[in-house]
DRENDO-1510 file (C-alpha; in Angstrom, 1 decimal, always signed):
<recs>
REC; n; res; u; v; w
REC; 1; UNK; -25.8; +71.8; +223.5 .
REC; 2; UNK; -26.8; +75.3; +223.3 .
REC; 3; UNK; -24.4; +78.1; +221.7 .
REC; 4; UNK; -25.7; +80.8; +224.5 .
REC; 5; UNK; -24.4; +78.7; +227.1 .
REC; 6; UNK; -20.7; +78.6; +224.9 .
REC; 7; UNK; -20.7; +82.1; +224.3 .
REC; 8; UNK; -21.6; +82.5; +228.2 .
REC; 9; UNK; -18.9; +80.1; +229.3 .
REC; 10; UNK; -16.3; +82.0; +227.3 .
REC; 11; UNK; -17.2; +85.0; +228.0 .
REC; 12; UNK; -16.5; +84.1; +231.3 .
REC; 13; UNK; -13.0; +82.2; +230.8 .
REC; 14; UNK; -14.1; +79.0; +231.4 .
REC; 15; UNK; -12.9; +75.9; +229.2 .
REC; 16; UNK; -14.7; +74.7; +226.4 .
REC; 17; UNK; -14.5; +70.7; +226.2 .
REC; 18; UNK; -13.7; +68.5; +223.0 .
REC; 19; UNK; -17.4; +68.1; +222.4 .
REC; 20; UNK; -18.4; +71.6; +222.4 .
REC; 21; UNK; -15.8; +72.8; +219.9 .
REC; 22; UNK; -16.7; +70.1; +217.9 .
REC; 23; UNK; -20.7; +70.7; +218.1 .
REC; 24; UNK; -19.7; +74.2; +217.5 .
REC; 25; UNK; -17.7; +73.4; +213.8 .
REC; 26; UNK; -20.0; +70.8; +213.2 .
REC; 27; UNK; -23.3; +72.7; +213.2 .
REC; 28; UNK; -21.3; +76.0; +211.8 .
REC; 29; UNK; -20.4; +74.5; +208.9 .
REC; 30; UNK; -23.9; +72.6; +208.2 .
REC; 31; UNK; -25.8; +76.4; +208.8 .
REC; 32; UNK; -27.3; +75.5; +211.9 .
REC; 33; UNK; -25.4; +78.1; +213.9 .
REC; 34; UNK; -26.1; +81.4; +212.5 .
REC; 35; UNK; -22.8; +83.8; +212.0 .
REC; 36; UNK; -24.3; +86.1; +215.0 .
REC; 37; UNK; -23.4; +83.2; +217.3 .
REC; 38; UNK; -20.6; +82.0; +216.2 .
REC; 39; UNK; -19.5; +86.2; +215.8 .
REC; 40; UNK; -19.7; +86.5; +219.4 .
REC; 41; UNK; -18.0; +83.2; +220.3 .
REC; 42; UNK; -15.2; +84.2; +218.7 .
REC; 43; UNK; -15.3; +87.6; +220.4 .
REC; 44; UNK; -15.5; +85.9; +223.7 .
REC; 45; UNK; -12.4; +83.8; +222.4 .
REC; 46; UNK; -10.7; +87.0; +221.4 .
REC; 47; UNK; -10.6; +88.1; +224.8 .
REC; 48; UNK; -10.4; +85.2; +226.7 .
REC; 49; UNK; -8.0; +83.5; +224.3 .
REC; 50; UNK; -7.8; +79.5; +223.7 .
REC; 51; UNK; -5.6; +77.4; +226.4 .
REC; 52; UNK; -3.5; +74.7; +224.8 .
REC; 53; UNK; -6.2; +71.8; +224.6 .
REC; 54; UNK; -8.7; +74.1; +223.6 .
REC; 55; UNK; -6.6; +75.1; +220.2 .
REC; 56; UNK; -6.0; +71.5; +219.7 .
REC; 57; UNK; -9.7; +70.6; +219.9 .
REC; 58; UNK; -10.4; +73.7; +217.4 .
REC; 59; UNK; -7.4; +72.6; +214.9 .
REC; 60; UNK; -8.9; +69.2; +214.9 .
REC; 61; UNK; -12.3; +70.2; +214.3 .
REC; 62; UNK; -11.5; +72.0; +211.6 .
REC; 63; UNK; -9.1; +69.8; +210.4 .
REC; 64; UNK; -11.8; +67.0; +209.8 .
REC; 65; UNK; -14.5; +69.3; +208.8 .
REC; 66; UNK; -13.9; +68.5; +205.0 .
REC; 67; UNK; -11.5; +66.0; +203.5 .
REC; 68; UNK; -8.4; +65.0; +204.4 .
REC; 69; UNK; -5.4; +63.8; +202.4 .
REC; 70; UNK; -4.2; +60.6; +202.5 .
REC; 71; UNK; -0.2; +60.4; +202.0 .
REC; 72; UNK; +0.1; +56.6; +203.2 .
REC; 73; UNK; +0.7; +55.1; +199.5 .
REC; 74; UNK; +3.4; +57.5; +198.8 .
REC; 75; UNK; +7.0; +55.7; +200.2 .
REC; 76; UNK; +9.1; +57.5; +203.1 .
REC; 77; UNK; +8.7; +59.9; +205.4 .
REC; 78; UNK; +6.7; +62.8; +203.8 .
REC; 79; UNK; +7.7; +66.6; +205.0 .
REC; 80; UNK; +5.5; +69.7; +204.6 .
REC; 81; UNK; +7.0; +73.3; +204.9 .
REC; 82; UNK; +4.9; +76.6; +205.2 .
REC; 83; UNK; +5.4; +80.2; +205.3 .
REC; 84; UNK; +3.2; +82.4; +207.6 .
REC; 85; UNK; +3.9; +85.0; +204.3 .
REC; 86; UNK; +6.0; +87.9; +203.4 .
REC; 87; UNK; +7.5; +89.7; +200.5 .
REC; 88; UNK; +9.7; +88.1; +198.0 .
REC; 89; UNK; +9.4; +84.9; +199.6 .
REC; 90; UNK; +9.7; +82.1; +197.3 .
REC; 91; UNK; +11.6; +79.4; +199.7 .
REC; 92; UNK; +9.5; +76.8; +198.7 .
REC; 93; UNK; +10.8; +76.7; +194.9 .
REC; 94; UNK; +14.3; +75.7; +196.2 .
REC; 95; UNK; +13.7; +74.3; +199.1 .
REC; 96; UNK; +11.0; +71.6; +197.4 .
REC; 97; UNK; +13.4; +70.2; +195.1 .
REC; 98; UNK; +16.6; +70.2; +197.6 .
REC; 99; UNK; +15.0; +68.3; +200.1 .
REC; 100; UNK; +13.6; +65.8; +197.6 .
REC; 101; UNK; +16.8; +65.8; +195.7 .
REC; 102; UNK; +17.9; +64.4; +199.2 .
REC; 103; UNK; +15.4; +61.7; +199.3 .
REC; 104; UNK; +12.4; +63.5; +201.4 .
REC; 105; UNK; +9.0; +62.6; +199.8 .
REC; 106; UNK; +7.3; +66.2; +199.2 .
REC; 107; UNK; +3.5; +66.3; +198.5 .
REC; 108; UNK; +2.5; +70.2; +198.8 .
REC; 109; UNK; -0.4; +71.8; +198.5 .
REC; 110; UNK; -0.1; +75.5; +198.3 .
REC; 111; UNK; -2.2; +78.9; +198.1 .
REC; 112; UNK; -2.4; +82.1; +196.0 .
REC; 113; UNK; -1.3; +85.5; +197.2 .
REC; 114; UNK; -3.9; +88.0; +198.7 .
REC; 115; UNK; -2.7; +91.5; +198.8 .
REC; 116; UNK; +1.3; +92.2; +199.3 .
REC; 117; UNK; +2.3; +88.7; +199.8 .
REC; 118; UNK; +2.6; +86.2; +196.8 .
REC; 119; UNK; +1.2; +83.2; +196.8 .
REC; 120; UNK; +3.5; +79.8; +195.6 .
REC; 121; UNK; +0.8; +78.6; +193.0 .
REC; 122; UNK; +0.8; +81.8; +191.1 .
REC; 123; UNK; +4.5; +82.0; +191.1 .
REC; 124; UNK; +4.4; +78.6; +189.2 .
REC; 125; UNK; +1.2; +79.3; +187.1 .
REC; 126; UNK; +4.1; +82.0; +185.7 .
REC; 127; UNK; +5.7; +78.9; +184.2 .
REC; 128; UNK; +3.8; +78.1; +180.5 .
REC; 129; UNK; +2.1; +75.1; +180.6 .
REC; 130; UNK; +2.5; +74.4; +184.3 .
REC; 131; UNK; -0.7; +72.7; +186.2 .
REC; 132; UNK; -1.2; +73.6; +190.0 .
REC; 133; UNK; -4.3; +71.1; +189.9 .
REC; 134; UNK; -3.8; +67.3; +189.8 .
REC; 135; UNK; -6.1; +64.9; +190.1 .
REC; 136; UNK; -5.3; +62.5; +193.5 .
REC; 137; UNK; -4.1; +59.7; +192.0 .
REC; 138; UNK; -2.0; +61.6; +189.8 .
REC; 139; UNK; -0.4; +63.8; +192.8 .
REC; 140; UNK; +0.4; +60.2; +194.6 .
REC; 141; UNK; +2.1; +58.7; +191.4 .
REC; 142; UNK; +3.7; +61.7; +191.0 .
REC; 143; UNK; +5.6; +62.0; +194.0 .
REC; 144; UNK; +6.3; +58.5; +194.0 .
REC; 145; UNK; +8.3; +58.8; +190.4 .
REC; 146; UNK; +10.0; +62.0; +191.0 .
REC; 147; UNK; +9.9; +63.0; +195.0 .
REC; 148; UNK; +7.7; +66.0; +194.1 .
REC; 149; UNK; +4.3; +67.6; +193.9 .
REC; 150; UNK; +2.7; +70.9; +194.6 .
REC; 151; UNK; -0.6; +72.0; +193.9 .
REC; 152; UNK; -3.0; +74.4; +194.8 .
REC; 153; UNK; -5.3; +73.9; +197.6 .
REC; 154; UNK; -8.9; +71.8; +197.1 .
REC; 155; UNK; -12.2; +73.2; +197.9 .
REC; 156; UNK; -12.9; +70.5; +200.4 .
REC; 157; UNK; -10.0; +70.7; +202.7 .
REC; 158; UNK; -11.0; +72.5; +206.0 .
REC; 159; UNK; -14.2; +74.1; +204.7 .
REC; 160; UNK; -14.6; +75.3; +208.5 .
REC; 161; UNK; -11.4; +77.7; +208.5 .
REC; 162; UNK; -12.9; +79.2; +205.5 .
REC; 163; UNK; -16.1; +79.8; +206.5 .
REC; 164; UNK; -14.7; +81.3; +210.3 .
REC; 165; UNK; -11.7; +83.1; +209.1 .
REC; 166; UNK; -14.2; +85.1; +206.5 .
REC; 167; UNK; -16.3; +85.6; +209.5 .
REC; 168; UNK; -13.3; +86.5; +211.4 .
REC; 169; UNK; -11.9; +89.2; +208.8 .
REC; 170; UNK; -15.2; +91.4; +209.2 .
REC; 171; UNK; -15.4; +91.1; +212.9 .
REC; 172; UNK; -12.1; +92.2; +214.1 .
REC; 173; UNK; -11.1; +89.1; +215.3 .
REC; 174; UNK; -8.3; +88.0; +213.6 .
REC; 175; UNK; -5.0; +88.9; +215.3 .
REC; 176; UNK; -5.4; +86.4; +218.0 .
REC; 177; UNK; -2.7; +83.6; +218.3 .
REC; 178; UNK; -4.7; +80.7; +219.2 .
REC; 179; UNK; -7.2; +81.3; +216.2 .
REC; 180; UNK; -4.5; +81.5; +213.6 .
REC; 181; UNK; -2.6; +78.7; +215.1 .
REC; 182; UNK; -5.8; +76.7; +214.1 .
REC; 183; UNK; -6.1; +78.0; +210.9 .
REC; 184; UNK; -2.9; +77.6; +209.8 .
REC; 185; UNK; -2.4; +74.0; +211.4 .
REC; 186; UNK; -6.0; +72.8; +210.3 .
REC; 187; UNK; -5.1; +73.1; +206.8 .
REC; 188; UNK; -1.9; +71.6; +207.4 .
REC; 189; UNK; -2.7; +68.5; +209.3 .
REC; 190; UNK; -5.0; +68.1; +206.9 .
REC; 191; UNK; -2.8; +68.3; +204.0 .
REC; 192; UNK; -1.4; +64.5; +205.7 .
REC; 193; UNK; +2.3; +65.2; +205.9 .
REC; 194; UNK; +4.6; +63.4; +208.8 .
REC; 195; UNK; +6.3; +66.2; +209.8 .
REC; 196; UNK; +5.8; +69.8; +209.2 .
REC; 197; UNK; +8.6; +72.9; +209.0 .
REC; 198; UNK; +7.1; +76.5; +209.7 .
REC; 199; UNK; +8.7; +79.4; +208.5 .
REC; 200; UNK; +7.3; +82.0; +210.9 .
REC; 201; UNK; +7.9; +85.6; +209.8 .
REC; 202; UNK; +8.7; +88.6; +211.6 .
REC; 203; UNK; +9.0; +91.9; +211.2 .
REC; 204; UNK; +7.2; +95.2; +208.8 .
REC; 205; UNK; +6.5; +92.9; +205.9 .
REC; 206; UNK; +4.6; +89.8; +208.6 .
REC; 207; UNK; +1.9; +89.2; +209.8 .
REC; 208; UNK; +3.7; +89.4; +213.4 .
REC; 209; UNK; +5.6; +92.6; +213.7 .
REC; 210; UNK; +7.6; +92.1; +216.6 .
REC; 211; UNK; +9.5; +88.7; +217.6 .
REC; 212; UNK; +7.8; +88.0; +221.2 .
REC; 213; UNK; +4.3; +87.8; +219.1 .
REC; 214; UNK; +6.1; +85.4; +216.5 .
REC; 215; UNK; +7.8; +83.7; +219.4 .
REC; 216; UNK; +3.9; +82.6; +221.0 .
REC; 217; UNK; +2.9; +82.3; +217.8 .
REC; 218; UNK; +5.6; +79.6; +216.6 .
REC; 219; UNK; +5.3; +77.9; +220.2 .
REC; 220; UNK; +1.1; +77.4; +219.9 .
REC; 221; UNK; +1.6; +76.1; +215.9 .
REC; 222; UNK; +4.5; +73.6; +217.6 .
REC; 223; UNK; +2.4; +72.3; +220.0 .
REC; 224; UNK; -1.0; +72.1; +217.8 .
REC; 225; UNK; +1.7; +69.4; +215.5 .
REC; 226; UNK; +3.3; +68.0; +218.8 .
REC; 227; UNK; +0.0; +67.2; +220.2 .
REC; 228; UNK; -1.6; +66.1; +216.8 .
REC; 229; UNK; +1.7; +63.4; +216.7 .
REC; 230; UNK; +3.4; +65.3; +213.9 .
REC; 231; UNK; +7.1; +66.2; +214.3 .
REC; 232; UNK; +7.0; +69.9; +214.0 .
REC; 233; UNK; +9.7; +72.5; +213.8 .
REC; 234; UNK; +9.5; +76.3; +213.5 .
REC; 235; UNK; +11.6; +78.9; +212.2 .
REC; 236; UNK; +11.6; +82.1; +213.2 .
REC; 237; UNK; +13.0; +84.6; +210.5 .
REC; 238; UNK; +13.3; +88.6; +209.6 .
REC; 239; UNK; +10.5; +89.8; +207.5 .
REC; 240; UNK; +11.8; +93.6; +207.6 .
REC; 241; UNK; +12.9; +94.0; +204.3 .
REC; 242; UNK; +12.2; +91.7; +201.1 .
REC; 243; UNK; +13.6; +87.8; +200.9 .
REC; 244; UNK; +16.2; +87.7; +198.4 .
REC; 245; UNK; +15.8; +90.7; +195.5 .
REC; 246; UNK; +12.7; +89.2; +193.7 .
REC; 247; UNK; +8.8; +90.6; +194.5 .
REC; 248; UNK; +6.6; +89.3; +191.8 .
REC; 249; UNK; +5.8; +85.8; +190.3 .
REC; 250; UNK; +7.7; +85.2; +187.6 .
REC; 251; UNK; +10.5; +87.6; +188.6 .
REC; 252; UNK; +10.9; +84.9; +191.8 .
REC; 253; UNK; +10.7; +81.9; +189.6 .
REC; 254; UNK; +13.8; +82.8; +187.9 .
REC; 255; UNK; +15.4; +83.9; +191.1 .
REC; 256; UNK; +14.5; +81.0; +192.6 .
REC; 257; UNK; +16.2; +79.1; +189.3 .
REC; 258; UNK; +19.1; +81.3; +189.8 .
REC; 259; UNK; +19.2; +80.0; +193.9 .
REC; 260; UNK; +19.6; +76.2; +192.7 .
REC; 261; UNK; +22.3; +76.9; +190.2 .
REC; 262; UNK; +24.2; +79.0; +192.6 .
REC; 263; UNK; +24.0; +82.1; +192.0 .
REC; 264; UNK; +21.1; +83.5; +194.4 .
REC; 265; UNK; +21.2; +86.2; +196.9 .
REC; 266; UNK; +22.6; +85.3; +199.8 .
REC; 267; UNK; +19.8; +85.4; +202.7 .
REC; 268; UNK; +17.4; +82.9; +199.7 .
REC; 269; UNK; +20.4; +80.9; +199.6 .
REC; 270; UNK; +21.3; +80.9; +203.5 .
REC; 271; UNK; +17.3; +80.8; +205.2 .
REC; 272; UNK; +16.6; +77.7; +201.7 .
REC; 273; UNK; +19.9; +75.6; +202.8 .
REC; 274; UNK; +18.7; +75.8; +206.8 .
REC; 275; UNK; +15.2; +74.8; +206.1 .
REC; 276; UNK; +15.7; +71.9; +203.4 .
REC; 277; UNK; +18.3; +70.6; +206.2 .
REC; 278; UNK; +15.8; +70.3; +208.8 .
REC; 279; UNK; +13.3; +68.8; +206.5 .
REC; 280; UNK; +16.1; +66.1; +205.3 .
REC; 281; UNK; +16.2; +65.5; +209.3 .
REC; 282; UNK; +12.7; +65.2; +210.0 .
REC; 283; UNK; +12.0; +63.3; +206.9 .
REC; 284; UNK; +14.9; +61.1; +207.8 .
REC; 285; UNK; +17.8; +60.8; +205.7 .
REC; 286; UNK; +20.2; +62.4; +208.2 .
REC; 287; UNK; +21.1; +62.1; +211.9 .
REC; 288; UNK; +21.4; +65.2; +212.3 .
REC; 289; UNK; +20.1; +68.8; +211.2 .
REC; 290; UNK; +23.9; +69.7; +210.4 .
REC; 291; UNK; +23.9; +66.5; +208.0 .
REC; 292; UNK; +21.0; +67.7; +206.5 .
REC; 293; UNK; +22.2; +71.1; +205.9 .
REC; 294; UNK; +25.7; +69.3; +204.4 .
REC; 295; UNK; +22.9; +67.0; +202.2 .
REC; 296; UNK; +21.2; +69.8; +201.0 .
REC; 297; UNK; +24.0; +72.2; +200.5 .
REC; 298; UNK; +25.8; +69.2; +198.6 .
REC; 299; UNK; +22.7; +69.2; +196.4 .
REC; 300; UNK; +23.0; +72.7; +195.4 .
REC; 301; UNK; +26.4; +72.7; +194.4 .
REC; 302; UNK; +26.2; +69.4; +192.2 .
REC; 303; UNK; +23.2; +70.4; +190.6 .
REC; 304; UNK; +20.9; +67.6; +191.6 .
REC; 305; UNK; +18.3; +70.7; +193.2 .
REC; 306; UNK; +18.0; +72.4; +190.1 .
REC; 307; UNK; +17.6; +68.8; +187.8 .
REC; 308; UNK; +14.9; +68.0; +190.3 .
REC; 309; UNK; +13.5; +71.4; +190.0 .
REC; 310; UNK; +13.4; +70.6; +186.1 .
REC; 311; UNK; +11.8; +67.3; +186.5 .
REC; 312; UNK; +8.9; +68.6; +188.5 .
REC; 313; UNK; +8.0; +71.3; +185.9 .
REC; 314; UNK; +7.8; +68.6; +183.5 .
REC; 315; UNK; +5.9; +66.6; +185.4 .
REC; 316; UNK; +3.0; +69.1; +185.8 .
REC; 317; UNK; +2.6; +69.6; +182.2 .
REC; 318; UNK; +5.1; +73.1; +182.4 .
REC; 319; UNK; +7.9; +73.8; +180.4 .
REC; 320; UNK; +11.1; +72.6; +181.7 .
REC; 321; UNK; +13.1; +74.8; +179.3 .
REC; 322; UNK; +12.5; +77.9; +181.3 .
REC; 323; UNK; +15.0; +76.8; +183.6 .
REC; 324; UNK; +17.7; +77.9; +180.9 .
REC; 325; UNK; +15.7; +80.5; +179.0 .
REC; 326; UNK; +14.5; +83.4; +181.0 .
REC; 327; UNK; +12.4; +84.8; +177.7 .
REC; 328; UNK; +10.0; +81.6; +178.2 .
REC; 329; UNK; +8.5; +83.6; +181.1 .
REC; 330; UNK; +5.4; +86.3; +180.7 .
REC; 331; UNK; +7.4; +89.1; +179.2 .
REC; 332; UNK; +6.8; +93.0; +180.3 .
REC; 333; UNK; +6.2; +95.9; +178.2 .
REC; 334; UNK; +7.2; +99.0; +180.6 .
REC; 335; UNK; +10.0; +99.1; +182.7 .
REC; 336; UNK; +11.2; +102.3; +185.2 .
REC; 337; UNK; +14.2; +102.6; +187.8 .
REC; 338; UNK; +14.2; +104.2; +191.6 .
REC; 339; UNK; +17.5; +106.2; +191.8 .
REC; 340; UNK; +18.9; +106.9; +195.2 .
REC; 341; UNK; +19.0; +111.1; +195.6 .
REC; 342; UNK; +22.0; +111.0; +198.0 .
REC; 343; UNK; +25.4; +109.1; +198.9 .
REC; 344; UNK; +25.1; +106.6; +201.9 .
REC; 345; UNK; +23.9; +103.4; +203.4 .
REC; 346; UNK; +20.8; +101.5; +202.8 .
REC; 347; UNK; +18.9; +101.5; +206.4 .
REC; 348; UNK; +16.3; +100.3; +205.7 .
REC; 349; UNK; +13.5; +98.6; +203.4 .
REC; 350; UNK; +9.7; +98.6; +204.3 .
REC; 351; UNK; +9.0; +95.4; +203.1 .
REC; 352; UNK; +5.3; +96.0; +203.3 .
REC; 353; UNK; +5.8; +99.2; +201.4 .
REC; 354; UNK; +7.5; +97.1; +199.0 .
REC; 355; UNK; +5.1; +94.8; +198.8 .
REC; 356; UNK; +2.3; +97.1; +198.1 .
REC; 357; UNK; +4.2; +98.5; +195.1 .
REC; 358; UNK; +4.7; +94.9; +193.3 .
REC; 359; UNK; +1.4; +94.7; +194.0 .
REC; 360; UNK; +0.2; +98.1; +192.4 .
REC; 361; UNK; +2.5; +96.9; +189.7 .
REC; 362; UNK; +0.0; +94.4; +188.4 .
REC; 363; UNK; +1.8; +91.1; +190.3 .
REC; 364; UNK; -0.7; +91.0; +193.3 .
REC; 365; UNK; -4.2; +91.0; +193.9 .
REC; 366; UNK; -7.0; +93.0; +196.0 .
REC; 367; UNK; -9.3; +90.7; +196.3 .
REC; 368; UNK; -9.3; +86.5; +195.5 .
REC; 369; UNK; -10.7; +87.5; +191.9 .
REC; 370; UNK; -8.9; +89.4; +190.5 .
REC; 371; UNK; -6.7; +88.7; +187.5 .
REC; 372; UNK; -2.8; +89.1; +188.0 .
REC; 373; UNK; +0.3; +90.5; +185.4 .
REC; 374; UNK; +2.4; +87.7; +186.0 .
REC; 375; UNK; +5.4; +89.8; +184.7 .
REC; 376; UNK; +5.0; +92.1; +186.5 .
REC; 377; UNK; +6.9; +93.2; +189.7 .
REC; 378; UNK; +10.1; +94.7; +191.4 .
REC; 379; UNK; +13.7; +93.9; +191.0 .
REC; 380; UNK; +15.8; +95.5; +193.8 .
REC; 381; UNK; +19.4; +96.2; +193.2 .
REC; 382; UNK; +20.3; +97.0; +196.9 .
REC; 383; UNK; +19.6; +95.9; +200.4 .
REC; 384; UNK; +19.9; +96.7; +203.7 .
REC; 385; UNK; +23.4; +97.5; +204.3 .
REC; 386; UNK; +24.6; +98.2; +201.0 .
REC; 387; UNK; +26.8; +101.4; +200.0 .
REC; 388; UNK; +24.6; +103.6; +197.7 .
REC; 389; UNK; +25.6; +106.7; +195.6 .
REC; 390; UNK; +23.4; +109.5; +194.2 .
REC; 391; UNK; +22.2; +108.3; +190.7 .
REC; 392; UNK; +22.6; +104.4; +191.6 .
REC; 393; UNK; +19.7; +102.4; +191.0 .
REC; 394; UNK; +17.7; +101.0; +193.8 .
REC; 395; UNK; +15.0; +98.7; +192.3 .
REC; 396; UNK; +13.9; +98.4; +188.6 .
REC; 397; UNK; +9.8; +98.2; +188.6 .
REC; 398; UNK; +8.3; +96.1; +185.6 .
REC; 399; UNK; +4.4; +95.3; +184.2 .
REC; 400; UNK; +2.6; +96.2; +181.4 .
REC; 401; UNK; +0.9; +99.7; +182.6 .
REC; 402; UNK; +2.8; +102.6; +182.5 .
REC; 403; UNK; +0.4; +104.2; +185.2 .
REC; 404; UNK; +0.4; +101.2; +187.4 .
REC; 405; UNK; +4.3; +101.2; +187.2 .
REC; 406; UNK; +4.6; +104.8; +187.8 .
REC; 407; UNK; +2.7; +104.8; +190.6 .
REC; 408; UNK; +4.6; +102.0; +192.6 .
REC; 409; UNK; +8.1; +103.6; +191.8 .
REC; 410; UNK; +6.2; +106.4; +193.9 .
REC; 411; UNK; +4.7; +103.9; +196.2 .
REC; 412; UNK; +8.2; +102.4; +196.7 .
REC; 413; UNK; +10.8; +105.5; +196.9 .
REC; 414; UNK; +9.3; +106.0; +200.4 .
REC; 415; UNK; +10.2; +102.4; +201.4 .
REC; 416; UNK; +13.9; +102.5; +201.3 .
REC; 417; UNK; +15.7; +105.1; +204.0 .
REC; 418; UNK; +19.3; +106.0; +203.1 .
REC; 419; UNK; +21.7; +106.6; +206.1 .
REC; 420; UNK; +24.6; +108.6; +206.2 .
REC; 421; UNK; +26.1; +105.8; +209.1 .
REC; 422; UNK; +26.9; +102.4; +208.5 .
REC; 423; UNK; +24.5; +99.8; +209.4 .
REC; 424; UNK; +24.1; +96.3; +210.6 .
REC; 425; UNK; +22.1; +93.8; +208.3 .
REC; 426; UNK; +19.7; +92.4; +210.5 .
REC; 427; UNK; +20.1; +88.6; +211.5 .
REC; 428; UNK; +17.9; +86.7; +208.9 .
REC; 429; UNK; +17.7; +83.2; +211.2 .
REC; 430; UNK; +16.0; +84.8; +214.9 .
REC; 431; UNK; +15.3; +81.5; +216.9 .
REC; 432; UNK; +14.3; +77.7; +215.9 .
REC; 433; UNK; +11.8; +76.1; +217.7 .
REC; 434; UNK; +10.9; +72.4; +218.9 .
REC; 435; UNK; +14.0; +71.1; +216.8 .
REC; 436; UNK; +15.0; +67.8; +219.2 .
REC; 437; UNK; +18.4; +66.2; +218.1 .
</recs>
């Protein structure tokens, strides 16, 4: 094969077979296809775009371009869930132990935040002693004593998405559907799960902005776990404004804590009980997405959530006392409050806006290296919708550098817009897709 005649043939619109995407990964990861090629490839695939056998054949190339996990020795029908990423999002630390308080087998691997969206492993690396790395056998036992594991992503697993999406994040080719269909689904088939529940965001603080974009993007992702004989289900939800009133890692532990014994903001509570139902569905243990909901909602209410979520702290080596003492977690040093200036409504929250503040707090990262304040972050007191007067406190900002928590009260006052009209809280749930009953 010859990568001027695939680069031709694209360029063109034509259809690239099984074999040449697979030649293509192949000799890309090995270094026998120099990134100049493979650059203008995905160029040509940028404007031509991928049909739907094409972004199977790329999802499976990558896929089985490093290791893959095997799930088989661990009993039942194992579920997966994944966020595409936003701000304050820390579903997976209550839906995790719902679902498996309901019986659904979860073995998660999961990855570290990159600029204004948190990553699940550093969230739980806020918890003292808490391991995100696990040797194979141990993840497998694991989950076969107490329903749960998560851990961070290996080195090994789809070394070919790493390699193209670095070359695809200095070549302007990133926003195109069918290349981060692949890239999200590559890691995910490869991570061995059953069944798979995508949590697509939309909206300022997402990846995709506006809902037709996380409609396509939702459908390919669907399809890529339809085709690859997964049962795969996607959720379409608001992204405008932060999930729940947490943004920063150990700040969303303890929200998430506070989710399981009941007391959680409302949209956590609301998008966490809808998810874990559909996994209980998929995974099997109820006829019926509504019985799954009834399952999982039963489990936050008796408790069994939150024991499970204290079962799998103390299973990866973390201390399941946090659960009842807050003061457990990394402790901050400064703290400062946004005040609104004038009577009115909440509007609106730039949840990207918000975002970049936690981050300039100390609680996100710039680049993959650098260290994070895992105390650090944002607590909002108000969301969209809420009735605000002068001198009430918006969000309380926390870290442990007064100039790095100065400057995102600044960063942040500019995120929230106060109206003098009442407004209508945006519907958190848009649109579920592929879920057959």
């Amino acid at each position: 094969m010859n990568m001027v005649h695939m680069i031709q043939k694209k360029k063109e619109g034509q259809v690239l077979t099984r074999e040449e995407i697979q030649w293509f990964i192949k000799g890309y990861v090995a270094g026998d296809i120099p990134d100049y090629q493979a650059s203008a490839l995905l160029m040509a695939i940028y404007f031509q775009g991928l049909n739907r056998e094409e972004t199977f054949q790329l999802t499976d190339a990558m896929r089985y371009s490093g290791d893959t996990i095997d799930l088989s020795p661990i009993k039942g029908v194992k579920v997966d869930k994944h966020s595409t990423g936003g701000v304050g999002d820390k579903t997976t630390l209550v839906v995790a132990p719902l679902a498996s308080a309901c019986g659904v087998p979860i073995a998660k691997m999961s990855g570290r935040g990159l600029g204004f969206t948190g990553g699940t492993v550093d969230k739980m690396e806020s918890i003292p002693g808490f391991r995100t790395s696990l040797e194979p056998q141990e993840f497998l036992d694991q989950v076969n004593e107490t329903g749960m594991a998560v851990i961070g992503q290996t080195a090994h697993i789809t070394p070919a998405d790493k390699k193209l999406y670095a070359l695809r994040d200095v070549t302007a080719t990133v926003d195109n559907f069918g290349l981060i269909a692949s890239s999200i689904m590559s890691k995910k088939l490869a991570a061995g799960s059953d069944a798979i529940v995508l949590d697509v965001k939309v909206g300022d603080g997402a990846f995709m902005e506006n809902l037709e974009d996380a409609k396509i993007l939702a459908g390919l992702m669907v399809d890529i776990g339809t085709d690859a004989g997964r049962r795969t289900v996607a959720a379409i939800t608001e992204m405008g404004q932060p999930l729940g009133l947490a943004v920063g890692n150990s700040l969303e532990v303890i929200e998430a804590i506070e989710t399981l014994k009941g007391k959680g903001p409302a949209d956590i509570t609301e998008l966490a009980l809808k998810l874990s139902g559909i996994m209980v569905y998929l995974g099997g243990m109820a006829v019926s997405p509504e019985e799954g909901m009834e399952k999982t909602r039963k489990a936050l209410e008796d408790g069994s959530g939150l024991a499970r979520l204290r079962q799998f702290i103390q299973a990866q080596g973390g201390n399941p006392a946090v659960v009842d003492d807050y003061s457990l977690f990394p402790q901050h040093s400064v703290e400062r409050q946004l005040v609104a200036e004038e009577d009115g409504y909440v509007a609106s929250i730039e949840a990207r806006r918000i975002g970049m503040a936690s981050q300039q707090t100390g609680a996100g990262r710039a680049t993959k290296e650098d260290d994070i304040d895992l105390s650090a972050g944002i607590l909002l007191c108000r969301k969209v919708g809420d009735v605000v007067k002068a001198g009430d406190v918006l969000a309380v900002f926390y870290g442990n550098d007064e100039a790095k928590v100065d400057a995102a009260v600044a960063m942040a006052a500019e995120a929230f817009t106060i109206s003098s009209q009442p407004v209508e809280v945006p519907q958190l749930i848009k649109e579920i897709i592929g879920l057959q009953v």
